[in-house]
C-alpha angles and dihedrals in degrees: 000000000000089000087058086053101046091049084041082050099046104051116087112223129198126277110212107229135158137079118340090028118123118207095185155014096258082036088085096052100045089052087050086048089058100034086059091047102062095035086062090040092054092043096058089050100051082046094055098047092043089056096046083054096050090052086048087052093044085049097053086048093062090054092043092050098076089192100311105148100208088052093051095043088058093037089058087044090051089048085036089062103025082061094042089056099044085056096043093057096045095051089047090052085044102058096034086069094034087056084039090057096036093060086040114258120125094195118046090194094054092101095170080062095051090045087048085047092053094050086246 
């Protein structure tokens, strides 16, 4: 029997390590919190760059238009919503992190800090 435990003892296994591998408790919400993080990160990103090329387009159809009124009409609603939109998401971004700051969080993402703030 003790022979079994000293050559269970002495041979080294395998950790299991790399990405998707948690290595604690607070490991998987830290790895939400980032998660969450990037994907609204990307997504305001994409956001902003979909609206700038929506203000481009509507551009280009007011050239394109040459006086027709129709064209024109649907160029200036294109701008119209392209620049309703870009606003919209800035000044969601904006007060996200002003309402973030306010309760006292300087981070909305850190997710381990709002759950600290709630007494969970």
């Amino acid at each position: 029997m003790a022979l079994n435990q000293l050559l269970a003892a002495a041979i080294p296994y395998p950790t299991l390590s790399g990405p998707g591998k948690s290595t604690g408790l607070a490991s998987g919400v830290t790895d939400l919190e980032k998660i969450v993080s990037q994907v609204i990160g990307i997504m305001t990103i994409v956001g902003v760059l979909y609206f700038t090329f929506q203000i481009i387009i509507a551009g280009y159809g007011f050239i394109a238009a040459a006086g027709d009124p129709k064209a024109i009409e649907t160029a200036r609603h294109s701008l119209t919503n392209s620049i309703l939109g870009l606003t919209i998401l800035i000044v969601a971004v904006g007060l996200g992190s002003l309402v973030a700051n306010l309760i006292g969080i300087p981070n909305i993402m850190d997710i381990d800090a709002l759950f600290t703030l709630m007494g969970l």
